[in-house]
N, C-alpha and C positions, 0 to 999 in steps of 0.2 A: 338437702335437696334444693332449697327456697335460694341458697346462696351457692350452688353449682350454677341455676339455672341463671342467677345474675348475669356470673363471672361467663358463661357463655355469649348471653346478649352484650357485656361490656367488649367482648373479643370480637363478633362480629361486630362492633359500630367502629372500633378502630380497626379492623382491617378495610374494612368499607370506605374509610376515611386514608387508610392510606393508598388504599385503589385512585381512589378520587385525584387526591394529591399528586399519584405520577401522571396521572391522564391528564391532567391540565396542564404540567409541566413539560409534557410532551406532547399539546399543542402549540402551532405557530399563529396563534392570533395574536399575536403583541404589537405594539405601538412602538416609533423610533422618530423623535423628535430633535434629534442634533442637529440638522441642519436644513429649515423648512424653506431654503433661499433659494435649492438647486434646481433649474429650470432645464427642459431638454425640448427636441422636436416633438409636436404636436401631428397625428394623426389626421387627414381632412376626411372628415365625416359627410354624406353626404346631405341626412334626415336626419338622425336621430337627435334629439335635443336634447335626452340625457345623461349622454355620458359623455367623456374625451379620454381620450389616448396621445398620456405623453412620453415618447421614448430618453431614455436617460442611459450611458454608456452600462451601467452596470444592472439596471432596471427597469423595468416598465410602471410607469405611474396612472391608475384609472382611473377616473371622478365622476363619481354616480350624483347627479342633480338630484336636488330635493324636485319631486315634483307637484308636490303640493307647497311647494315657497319656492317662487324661481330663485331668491336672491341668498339661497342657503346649499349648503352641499349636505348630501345625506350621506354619503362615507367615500372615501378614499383608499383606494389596494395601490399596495406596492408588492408587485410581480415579483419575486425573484426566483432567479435556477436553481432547481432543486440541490443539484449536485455542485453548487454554489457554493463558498465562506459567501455570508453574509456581508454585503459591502458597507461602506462607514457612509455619513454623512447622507443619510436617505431620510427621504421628505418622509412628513408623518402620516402615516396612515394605519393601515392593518394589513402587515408582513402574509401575504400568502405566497406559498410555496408551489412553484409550477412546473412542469406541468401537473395537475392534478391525480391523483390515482384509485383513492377510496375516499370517492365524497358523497354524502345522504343528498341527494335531486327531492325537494318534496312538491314540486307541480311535472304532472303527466306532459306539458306543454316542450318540458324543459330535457326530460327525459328520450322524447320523440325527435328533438333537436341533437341531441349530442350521440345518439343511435345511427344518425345520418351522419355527422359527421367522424363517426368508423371511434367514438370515445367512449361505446357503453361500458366496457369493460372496467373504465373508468369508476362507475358507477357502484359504491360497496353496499347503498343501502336506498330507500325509499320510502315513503310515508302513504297510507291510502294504497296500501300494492295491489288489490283485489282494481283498480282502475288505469293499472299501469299498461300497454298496448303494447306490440313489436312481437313478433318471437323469440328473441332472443331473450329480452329479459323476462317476458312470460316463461320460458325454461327456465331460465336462474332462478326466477323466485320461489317455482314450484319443488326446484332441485333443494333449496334452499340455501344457495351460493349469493341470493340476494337477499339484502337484510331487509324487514319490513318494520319500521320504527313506529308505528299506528297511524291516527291520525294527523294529514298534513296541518292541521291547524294548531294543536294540540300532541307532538313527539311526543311520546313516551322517552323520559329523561335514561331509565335506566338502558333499553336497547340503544338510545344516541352514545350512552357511554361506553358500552361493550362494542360497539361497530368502531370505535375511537377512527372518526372520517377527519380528512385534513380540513375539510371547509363545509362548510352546509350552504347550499342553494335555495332560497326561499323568494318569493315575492311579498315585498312589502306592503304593509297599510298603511293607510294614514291615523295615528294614533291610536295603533294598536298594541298593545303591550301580551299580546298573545306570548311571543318568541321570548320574554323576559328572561325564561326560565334555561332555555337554551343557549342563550347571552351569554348567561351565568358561568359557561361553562370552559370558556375560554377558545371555542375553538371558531376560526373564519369565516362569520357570515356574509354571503357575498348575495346581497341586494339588489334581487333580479327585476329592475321597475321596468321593462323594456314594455308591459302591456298599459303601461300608461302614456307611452309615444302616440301623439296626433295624427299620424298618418300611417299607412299600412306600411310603406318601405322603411320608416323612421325605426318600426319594429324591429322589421328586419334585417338594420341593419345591426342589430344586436349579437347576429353571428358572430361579429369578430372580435366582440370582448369573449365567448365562449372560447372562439378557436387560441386565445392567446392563455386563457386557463385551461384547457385542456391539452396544449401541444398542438393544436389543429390548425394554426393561423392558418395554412395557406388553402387548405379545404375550404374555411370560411370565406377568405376572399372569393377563392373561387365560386362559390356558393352562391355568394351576395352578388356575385357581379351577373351572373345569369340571371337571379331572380329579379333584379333592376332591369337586366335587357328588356326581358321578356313581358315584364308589368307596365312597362315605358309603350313597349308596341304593343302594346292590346288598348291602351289608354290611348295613343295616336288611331288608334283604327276607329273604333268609338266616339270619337273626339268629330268626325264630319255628318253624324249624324242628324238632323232636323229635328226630326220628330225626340220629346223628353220626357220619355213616359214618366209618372208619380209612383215614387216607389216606396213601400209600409212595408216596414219591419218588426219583429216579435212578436208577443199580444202583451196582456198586462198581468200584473205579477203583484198578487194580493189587491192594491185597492188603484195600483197607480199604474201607468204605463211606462216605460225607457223611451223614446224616440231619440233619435241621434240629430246632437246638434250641429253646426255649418261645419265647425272645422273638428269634427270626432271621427274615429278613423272609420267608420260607418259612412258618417256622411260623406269622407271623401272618396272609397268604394263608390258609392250608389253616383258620384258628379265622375267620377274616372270612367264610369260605365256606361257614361251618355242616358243617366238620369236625372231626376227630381226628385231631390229629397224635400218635402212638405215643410219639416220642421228649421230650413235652413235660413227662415228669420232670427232662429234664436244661438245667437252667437257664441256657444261653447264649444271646448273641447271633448265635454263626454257626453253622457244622455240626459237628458232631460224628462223628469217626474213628471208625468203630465197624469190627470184624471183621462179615465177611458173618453167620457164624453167628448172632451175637448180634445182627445185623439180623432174621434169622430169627426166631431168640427172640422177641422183642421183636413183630414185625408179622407173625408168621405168617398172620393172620386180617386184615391190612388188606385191605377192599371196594374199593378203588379205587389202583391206582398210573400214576402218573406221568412219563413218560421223556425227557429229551433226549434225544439224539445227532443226530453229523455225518456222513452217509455220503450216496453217490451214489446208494442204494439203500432203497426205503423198509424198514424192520427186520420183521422177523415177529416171530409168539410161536416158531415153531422156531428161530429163527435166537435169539432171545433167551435160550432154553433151551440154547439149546449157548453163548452166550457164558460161562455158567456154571450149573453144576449144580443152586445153591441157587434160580437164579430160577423155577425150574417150583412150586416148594413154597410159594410165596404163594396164597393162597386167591385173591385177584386175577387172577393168572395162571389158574388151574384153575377160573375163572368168565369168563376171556374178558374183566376189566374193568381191561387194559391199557389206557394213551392216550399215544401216543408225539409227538412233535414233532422233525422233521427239522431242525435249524438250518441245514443246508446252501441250504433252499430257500425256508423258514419266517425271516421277520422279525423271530422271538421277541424275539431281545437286544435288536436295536435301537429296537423299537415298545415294547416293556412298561416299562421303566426308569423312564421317566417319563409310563407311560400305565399304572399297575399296577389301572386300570378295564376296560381290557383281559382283564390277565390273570385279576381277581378275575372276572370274567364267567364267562370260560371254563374258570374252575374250580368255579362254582356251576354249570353248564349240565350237568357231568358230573357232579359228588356227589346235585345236586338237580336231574333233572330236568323233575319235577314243577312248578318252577317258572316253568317254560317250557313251556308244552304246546303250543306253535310247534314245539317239536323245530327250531330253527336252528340254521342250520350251523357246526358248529367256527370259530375263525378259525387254530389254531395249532396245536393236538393232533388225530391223526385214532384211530379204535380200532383196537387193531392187530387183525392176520388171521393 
């Protein structure tokens, strides 16, 4: 009995191992270094700082900037037609096959983007599916025609390998070794750093590395070029205003507070919308750790604050006040010109990323709204009570 039982466990570890074996071998994540000389036309970007797009007769070459090392690259795709021979002489990178068809999406951000651009179908699997949005892939997953891999941070390896997806979509870290395990696996990670862009349109202009992985280019153009119009003139309309109200965002989060520094796509929001951002002495690109106090210090007098959170419950100004003591002592708060956004039930992340015409809107409607004498209604922030 003792050596049946073996010789069963010895047979599933080699057939498990040769599962393994073809699945890797029929992924396209491999490397092609013959000939790293050949140069093609260059895409002009408008914003984005990290990436480029170089066309080449037989392939598309894309180069994801390190963005935590300006002077490093963090990986390199080479685009090629699916229904393609494989062409010779291609820069080195990581061979992905496009247009894409069954790829694991593990940010909701990314998911809500490629649903607009008519690519969800595209989509074979997801991570975290209980926070996935849309209707459609909400049917899928419920159908169960959409794969849910677990946690976006943490795949579960053995559903990434039954879903066997051309390429996995994730957003990188800086010295994360989270994805290690995923790596492992051979199959196209395509390293979505587009939330680490400086400015709202830098973001957005990250559509068009989507639309050329997904078959979408010219939706994405299209896409991009409206959201540019339209963020351009709301930013010119704003832009003659006087009066600069001081504008506070978030609260604080365990011991320390975020405030956005001069050039974070925050603080270029709240300057695009004919504000004052308080913190914009302090010359970074992302937030800045600051103690509550010295948030105090600093914005005691801001005219206008700004809030996410996620709760089942829409927040009050009491309930705000007791989340911590310093919040009552904003002039904002003790003028009632809080404006809160529930992500729980609020679109925020997934609509603004690469709609920040959106967001720019609905941050001049409340600094200025005067410039609206419509008084129309919020689309994300309500005022609190």
């Amino acid at each position: 009995m003792e050596y049946r039982l073996v010789g069963r466990q010895m047979l599933r570890c080699l057939t498990a191992l040769m599962v393994s074996m073809t699945f890797l071998a029929s992924c396209g994540g491999s490397h092609s270094s013959s000939n790293t000389q050949a140069s093609g036309a260059r895409d002009s970007l408008s914003y984005a700082e990290f990436f480029s797009i170089e066309r080449l007769p037989d392939y598309t070459a894309v180069t994801v900037r390190n963005p935590w090392d300006s002077v490093r690259m963090l990986q390199k795709y080479i685009l090629v037609k699916r229904d393609s021979v494989l062409p010779e002489n291609l820069q080195q990178g990581i061979i992905v096959k496009v247009p894409l068809s069954n790829s694991l999406v593990l940010s909701t951000v990314h998911t809500s983007l490629l649903s607009e651009l008519n690519a969800a179908e595209s989509i074979g699997g997801v991570c975290s599916a209980e926070y996935i949005k849309g209707d459609a892939l909400v049917k899928r997953r419920k159908s169960g025609d959409l794969a849910d891999c677990g946690d976006n941070m943490n795949p579960n390896i053995e559903k990434v390998i039954k879903l066997n997806p051309d390429a996995i979509l994730l957003s990188p870290y800086e010295n994360n070794d989270r994805y290690a395990r995923v790596a492992d696996l051979g199959i196209p990670i395509i390293e979505c750093a587009d939330y680490m862009e400086t400015s709202p349109l830098g973001r957005a202009e990250w559509v068009k590395f989507f639309g050329l992985l997904f078959g979408r280019e010219d939706e994405a153009q299209k896409m991009f070029a409206e959201t540019e119009k339209r963020y351009l003139d709301l930013k010119e309309l704003a832009a003659p205003a006087k009066d600069k109200p001081k504008v506070l965002t978030d609260t604080q989060y365990g011991q320390t507070w975020g405030v956005p520094g001069a050039n974070s796509t925050t603080g270029r929001y709240i300057e695009d919308a004919g504000g004052t951002n308080p913190f914009a002495k302090y010359n970074q690109t992302g937030s800045v750790q600051l103690a509550p106090e010295k948030v105090l210090a600093e914005a005691h007098d801001a005219d206008v604050w700004f809030i996410k959170y996620n709760q089942q419950t829409e927040k009050s100004l009491k309930e705000l006040s007791s989340d911590a003591p310093v919040n009552s002592r904003f002039k904002a708060f003790k003028d009632g010109n809080v404006f809160g956004c529930n992500t729980r039930y609020v679109n925020l992340f997934e609509e603004t990323p690469f709609h920040p015409d959106l967001m720019l809107e609905e941050m001049i409607k409340v600094i200025h709204p005067e410039l609206f004498p419509d008084q129309p209604a919020l689309r994300y922030y309500q005022q609190m009570k």
